[in-house]
C-alpha positions as CSV (number, residue, x, y, z in Angstrom):
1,X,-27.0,13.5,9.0
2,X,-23.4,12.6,9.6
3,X,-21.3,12.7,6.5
4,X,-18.5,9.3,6.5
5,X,-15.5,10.7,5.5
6,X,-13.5,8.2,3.4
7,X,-9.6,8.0,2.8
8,X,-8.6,8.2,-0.6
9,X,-7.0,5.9,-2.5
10,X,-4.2,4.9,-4.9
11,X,-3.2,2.7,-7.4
12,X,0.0,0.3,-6.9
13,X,1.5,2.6,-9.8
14,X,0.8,5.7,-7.2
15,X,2.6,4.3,-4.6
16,X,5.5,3.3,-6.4
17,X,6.0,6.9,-7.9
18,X,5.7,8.4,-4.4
19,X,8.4,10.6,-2.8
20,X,6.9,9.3,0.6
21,X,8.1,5.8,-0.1
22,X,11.9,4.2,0.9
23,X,13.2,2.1,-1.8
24,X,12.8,-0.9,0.1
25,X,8.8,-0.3,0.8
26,X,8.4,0.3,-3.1
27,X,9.9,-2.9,-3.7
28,X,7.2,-4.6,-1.4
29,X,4.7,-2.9,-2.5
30,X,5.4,-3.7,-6.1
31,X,5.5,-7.3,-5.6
32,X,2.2,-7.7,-2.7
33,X,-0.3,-4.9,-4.4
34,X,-2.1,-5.8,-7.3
35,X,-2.3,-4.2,-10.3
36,X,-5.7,-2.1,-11.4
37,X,-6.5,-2.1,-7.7
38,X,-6.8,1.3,-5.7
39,X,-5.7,1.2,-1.8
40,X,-5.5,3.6,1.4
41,X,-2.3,4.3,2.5
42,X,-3.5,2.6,6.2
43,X,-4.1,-0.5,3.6
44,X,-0.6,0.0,1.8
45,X,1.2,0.1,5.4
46,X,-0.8,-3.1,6.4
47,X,0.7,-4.9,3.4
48,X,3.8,-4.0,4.2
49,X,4.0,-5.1,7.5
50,X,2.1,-8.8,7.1
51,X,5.3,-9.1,4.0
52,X,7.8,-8.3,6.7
53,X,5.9,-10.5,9.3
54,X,5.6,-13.3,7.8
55,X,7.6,-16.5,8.0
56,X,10.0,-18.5,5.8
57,X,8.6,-21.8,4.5
């Protein structure tokens, strides 16, 4: 049997206390994660770049 090994997660509050995070990435992060919700980093990252990918309306 082959054991899935899962990345662990954190909550928006996690990220935004992190020493692994630039100001500017906090700020995203505070405004595109939601709150009581628990992400990967590899999810955090994505968010981060579809906010600096997208376009201006």
């Amino acid at each position: 049997m082959v054991k899935k090994r899962t990345s662990p997660k954190f909550t928006k509050e996690q990220f935004l206390q992190s020493h692994q995070r630039s100001g500017q990435e906090k700020d995203i992060l505070a405004a595109v994660l939601e709150d009581n919700k628990a992400y990967t980093i590899a999810e955090a990252d994505k968010a981060i770049q579809n906010y600096l990918k997208r376009g201006v309306k």
